[in-house]
C-alpha positions, 0 to 999 in steps of 0.5 A, spaced: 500 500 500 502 505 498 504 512 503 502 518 502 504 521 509 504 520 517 497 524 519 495 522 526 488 523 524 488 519 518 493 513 519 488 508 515 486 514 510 494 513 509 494 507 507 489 508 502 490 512 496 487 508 491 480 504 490 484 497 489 487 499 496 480 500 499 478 493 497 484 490 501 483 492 508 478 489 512 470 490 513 470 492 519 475 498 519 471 502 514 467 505 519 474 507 521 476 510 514 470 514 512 470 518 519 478 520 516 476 521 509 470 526 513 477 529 517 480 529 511 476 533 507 473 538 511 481 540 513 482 540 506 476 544 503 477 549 510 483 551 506 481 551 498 474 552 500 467 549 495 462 545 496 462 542 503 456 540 506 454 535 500 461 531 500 460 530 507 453 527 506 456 521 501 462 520 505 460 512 506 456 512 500 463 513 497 467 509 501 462 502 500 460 503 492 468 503 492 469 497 496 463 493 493 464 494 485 471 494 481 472 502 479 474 504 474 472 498 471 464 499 474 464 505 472 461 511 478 457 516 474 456 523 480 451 526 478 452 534 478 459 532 481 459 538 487 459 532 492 466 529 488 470 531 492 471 525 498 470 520 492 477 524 488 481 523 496 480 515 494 481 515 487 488 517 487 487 525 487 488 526 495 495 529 495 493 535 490 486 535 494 488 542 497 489 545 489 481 544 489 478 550 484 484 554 485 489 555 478 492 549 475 489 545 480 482 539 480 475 541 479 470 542 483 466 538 480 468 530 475 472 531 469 474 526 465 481 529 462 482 528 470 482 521 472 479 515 469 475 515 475 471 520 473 467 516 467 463 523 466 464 530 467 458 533 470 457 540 473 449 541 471 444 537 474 440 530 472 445 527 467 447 522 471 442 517 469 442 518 462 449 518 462 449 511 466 444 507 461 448 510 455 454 507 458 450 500 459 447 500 452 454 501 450 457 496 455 452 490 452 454 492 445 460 490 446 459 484 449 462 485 456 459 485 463 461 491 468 457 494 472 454 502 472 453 504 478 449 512 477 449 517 484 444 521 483 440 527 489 434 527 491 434 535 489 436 532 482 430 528 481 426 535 480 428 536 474 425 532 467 431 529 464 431 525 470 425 522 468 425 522 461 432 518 462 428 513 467 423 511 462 427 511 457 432 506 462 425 501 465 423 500 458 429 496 456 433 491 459 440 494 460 443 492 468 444 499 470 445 502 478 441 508 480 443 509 488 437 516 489 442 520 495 435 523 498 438 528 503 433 533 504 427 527 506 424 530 501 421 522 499 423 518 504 418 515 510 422 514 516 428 509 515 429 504 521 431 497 522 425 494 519 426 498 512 434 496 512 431 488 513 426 489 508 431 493 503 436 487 504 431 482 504 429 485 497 435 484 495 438 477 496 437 473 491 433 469 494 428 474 494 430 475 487 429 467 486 422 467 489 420 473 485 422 469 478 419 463 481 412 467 482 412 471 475 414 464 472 407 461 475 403 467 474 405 466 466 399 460 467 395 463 468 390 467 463 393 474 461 388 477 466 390 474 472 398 474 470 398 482 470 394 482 477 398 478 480 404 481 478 401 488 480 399 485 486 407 484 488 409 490 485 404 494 490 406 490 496 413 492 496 411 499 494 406 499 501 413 496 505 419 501 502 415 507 499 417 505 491 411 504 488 414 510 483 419 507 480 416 500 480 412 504 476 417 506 472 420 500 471 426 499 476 426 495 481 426 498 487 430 497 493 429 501 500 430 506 503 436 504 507 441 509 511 446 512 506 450 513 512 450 506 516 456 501 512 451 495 516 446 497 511 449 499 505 454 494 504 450 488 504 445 491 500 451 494 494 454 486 494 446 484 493 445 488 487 452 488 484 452 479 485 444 480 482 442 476 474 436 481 475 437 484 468 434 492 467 435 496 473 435 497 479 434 504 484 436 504 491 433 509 495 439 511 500 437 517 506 443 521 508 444 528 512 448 534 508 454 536 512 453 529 516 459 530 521 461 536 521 456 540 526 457 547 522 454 544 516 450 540 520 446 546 524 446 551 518 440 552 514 444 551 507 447 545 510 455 549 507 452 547 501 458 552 498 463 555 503 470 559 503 475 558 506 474 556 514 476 555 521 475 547 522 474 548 529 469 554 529 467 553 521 466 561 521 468 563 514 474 567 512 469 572 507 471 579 505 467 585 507 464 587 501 465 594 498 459 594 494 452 588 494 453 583 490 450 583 483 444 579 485 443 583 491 442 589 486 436 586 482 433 584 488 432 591 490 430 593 483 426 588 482 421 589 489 422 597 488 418 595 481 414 590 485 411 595 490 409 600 484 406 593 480 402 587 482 403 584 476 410 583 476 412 576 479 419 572 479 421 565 477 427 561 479 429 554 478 431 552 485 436 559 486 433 563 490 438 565 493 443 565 488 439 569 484 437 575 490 429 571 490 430 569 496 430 577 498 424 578 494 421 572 497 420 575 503 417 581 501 412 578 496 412 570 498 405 570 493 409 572 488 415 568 487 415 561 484 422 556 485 419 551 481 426 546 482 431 545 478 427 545 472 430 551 468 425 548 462 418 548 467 420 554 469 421 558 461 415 555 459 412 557 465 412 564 465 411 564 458 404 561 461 404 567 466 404 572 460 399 570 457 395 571 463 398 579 462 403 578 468 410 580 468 414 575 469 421 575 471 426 568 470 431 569 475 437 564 472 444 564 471 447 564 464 450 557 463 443 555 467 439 558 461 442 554 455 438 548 458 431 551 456 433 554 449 428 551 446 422 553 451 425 560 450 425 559 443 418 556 442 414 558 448 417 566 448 420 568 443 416 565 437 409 567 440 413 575 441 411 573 450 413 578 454 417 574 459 424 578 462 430 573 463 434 576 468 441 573 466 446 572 472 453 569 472 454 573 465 461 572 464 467 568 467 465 566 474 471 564 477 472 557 481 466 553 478 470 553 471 468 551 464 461 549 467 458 555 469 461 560 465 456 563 462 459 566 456 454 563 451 447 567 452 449 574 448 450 569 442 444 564 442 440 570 444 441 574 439 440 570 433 433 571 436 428 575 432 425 580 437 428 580 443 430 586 446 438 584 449 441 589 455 447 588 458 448 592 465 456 596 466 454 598 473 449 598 479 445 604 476 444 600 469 442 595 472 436 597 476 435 601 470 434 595 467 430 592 470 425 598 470 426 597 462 423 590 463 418 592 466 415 597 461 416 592 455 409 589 454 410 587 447 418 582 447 421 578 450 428 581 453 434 580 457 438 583 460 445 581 463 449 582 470 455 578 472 457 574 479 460 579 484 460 585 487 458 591 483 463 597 482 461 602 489 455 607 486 451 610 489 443 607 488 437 610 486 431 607 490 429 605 484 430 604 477 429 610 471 426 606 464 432 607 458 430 609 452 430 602 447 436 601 444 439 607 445 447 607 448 451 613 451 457 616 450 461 617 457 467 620 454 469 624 447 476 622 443 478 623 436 482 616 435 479 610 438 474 608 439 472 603 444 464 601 445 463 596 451 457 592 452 456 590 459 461 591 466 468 591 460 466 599 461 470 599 467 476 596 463 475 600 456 475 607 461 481 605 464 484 602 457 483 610 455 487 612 459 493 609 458 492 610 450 491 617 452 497 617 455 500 615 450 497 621 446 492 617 442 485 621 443 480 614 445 473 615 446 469 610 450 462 608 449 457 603 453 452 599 447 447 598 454 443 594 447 445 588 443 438 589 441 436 593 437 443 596 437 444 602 438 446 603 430 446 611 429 452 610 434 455 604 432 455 608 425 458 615 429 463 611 432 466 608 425 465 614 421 469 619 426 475 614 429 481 610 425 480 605 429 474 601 433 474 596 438 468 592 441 468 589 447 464 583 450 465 578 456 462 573 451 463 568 446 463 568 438 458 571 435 455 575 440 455 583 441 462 585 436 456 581 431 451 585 431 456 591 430 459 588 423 452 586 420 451 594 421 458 597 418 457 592 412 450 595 411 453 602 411 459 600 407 464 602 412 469 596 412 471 598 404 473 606 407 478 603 410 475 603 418 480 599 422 475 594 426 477 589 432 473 586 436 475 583 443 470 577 446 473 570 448 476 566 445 473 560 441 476 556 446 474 553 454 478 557 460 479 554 467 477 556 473 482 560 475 480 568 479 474 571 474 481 577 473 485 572 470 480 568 466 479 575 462 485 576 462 487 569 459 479 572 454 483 577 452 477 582 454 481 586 459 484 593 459 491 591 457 487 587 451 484 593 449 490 597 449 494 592 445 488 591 440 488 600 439 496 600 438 496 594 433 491 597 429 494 602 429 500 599 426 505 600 433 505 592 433 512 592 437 509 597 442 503 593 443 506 585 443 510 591 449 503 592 453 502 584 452 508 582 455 507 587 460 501 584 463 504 576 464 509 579 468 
């Protein structure tokens, strides 16, 4: 076995590195290794900070589905992933598990370029099954005989992919695992010791024999009978273990048990996994977020997601704000139009505090909706809401909002419904990585007839913004505003309408033009400063619209620099391609105009600080520098700038 070093609170943990380690010690020191992984991961995350509370809920799950089934040949499907980390502590990450979500190091949630042991990545919620009976389908075409075993939330569970999935699994007859992690006993009657006896009893192949034996008879007798008799013994496990759904479904359900009792998991797993029951299987097992660690434990949110933090006391190291977060501002903004208006409804998809709804909530808990993690509910939903002549506002983050473009599309757009997207985690997002980045949304927005696109600079903006909105009855719009703090203005106490697709100029030149859209205003305007430093006159410009574009201004600015730059926090296709279609028009490109457009690069970053991801996007100051002194043809000058800043 191998040493990863002495720790006196971890001395079995020491020498286990690797799940064939795992399986060499003996049954009873599991107990002994899952209290260590628990010590381990709290001390580790205390230091990288993530998310805490739902690792500390699967820590015995990780340890016997580690134990009973031969990973990475039995593949292990997470579901989400932000409940990994034990799970990369046994699987041979544990000596660069303190470089979580930092630069260069793991992930904060499964990666396949990571590990073996991380069959698929997963970030979003409610892929797991699907993934997992993709994986058993492949498995029986080829012929071989590994297990695929898929852990997935009860929170999860809310969203229709799962479900779509678990049809689509009962109705074949591909072996595939699914252990549902219920820890909000949001399903569950109480777990005890007869539940444990039954779920073990329904497991064994004795069970499984009786059960075949039983089906065998019943296909004697006439065709009526032979479906009573079957439903009758799938409704009577159903009254014992609570899962008449899933039967339904056409899983075999086995459950619940403790998710945190070894006693009872390991036997059920070893039943499971030594079972011919061809097609699948659910086990219904029942944890506690944060178990263990009485911080989490004690804690509403259970330390879903955590900064650094005291292991003795489990405050958290948080900075004090210079300004409100982002999502704090649309609250403010949103409830100020709210008490005006009582048509004005909110909707989110399982985020309400992530989104600044839960502040909302509180003033107007009649009209506030968390429909679950169910972004494509939710679009249609409020779709529903403004056929009704409501005005509702869909509260979801950026990289949220890609899984319901077809219900924005179809259900919105196309029927020209007056729904509000509130886009939060516009841009680079930090440590959550290429998962959550929510660079896409000015692209597949903007290709939509129709929809109004706004994209906030400051905190002003965007509770003008939010007043803008809400007085447009005849359009879809969005409107975009990053993860973080705002800049420090001064606010109003509410929101002054904007003149639609109208931007503004905050400061006059005669060289460059800079034209920002959203929160690189703040950059542009510094750009300025070092390019008029450098004697070149820049004037700096905030679009405020993507749509309708601003094109009297857009055609000013060609028509009156030598050079114009946009610059977006979001991918190819976006803002800069709005600007080109309305130059092209006017011919601008054939008089010699000098165009560069910066947004991200056509490429995935990693989680790194958000400064440094824009940095690596090119959509920071010194890449507006650079790209105005190149286009100027002061190449040696400009590659000096970029030089410079990797200093």
């Amino acid at each position: 076995m191998s040493q990863i070093g002495h720790n006196r609170q971890t001395p079995l943990l020491d020498s286990v590195s690797t799940p064939d380690e795992l399986r060499q010690i003996d049954e009873d020191q599991l107990r002994q290794l899952a209290d260590e992984l628990r010590v381990e991961m709290i001390n580790a995350v205390s230091v990288t900070g993530g998310h805490l509370g739902a690792g500390l809920g699967v820590v015995e799950l990780t340890v016997a589905v580690h134990y009973i089934f031969n990973t990475p040949d039995d593949k292990l499907i997470w579901d989400v992933g932000h409940q990994c980390y034990p799970h990369k502590i046994l699987t041979g990450r544990r000596d660069r598990i303190r470089s979580l979500r930092q630069p260069g190091g793991l992930s904060g949630f499964t990666s396949r370029k990571e590990s073996a042991f991380d069959p698929f990545g997963a970030a979003h919620s409610s892929t797991s099954i699907s993934a997992g009976l993709g994986y058993a389908v492949g498995r029986d075409l080829a012929g071989r005989s590994n297990d695929v075993i898929a852990v997935i939330g009860d929170g999860s569970m809310s969203a229709g992919m799962a479900y779509e999935a678990m049809n689509n699994a009962g109705a074949m007859n591909s072996r595939l695992i699914v252990i549902l992690n219920d820890n909000d006993m949001s399903i569950a009657p109480p777990v005890g010791a007869m539940s444990a006896y039954l779920s073990k009893l329904i497991s064994s192949g004795s069970f499984h024999s009786v059960r075949s034996l039983a089906k065998e008879v019943a296909k004697k007798f006439p065709k009526p009978l032979e479906n009573a008799a079957r439903r009758a013994e799938e409704y009577a496990r159903g009254m014992l273990t609570g899962g008449t759904l899933f039967e339904e479904m056409g899983f075999f359900y086995i459950g619940p048990i403790d998710g945190h009792n070894l006693d009872h998991l390991l036997p059920v797993l070893k039943n499971v996994r030594d079972s011919d029951h061809d097609g699948p299987v659910l086990i219904h097992a029942v944890t506690q977020k944060g178990k263990g660690y009485e911080p989490a434990e004690q804690s509403a949110d259970k330390y879903h997601g955590v900064a650094t933090f005291d292991v003795v006391t489990g405050k958290q190291a948080k900075p004090t704000p210079k300004a409100p977060a982002y999502q704090n501002v649309f609250a403010k903004a949103l409830i100020a139009e709210a008490e005006q208006d009582d048509k004005i409804v909110a909707v989110t998809a399982a985020m309400p505090s992530g989104t600044g709804l839960n502040l909302f909530g509180q003033e107007f808990p009649d009209r506030t909706f968390d429909v679950g993690i169910a972004e494509q509910h939710a679009v249609t939903f409020c779709a529903g809401l403004a056929c009704e002549g409501f005005k509702p506002f869909a509260a979801i983050y950026s990289t949220f909002l890609q899984r319901a473009y077809d219900q924005v599309v179809h259900d919105v757009a196309i029927q020209k419904l007056p729904v509000r997207f509130a886009i939060d985690r516009a841009g680079m997002v930090g440590a959550d990585g290429v998962t959550h980045q929510g660079s896409y949304d000015i692209t597949y927005l903007g290709c939509l007839p129709g929809v109004v696109l706004m994209a906030a600079a400051d905190e002003v903006e965007l509770m003008d913004m939010v007043a803008t909105a809400a007085q447009i009855d005849d359009a879809p719009s969005a409107f975009r505003f990053p993860r973080g703090e705002a800049t420090g203005l001064e606010m109003p106490a509410r929101g002054t309408p904007l003149a639609i697709g109208k931007g503004r100029v905050l400061r006059e030149g005669t060289k460059v033009a800079v034209l920002s859209y959203g929160t690189r205003l703040q950059d542009a305007l510094k750009a300025a400063d070092d390019l008029a430093a450098r004697g070149l006159s820049t004037t700096v410009a905030d679009a405020r619209f993507a749509k309708p574009l601003d094109e009297d201004l857009v055609l000013r600015l060609a028509r009156e620099h030598e050079v114009l730059i946009t610059v977006e926090e979001g991918a190819v296709g976006g803002f800069a391609t709005q600007v080109m279609h309305c130059m092209i028009s006017a011919n601008l490109f054939d008089q010699g105009l000098k165009f560069r457009p910066l947004h991200l690069p056509d490429q995935f970053i990693d989680h790194d600080k958000p400064d440094v991801q824009r940095k690596v996007g090119g959509v920071d100051a010194t890449a507006i520098v650079a790209a105005a002194l190149q286009a100027l043809g002061l190449e040696e000058e400009a590659q000096s700038v970029r030089l410079q800043s990797t200093l």
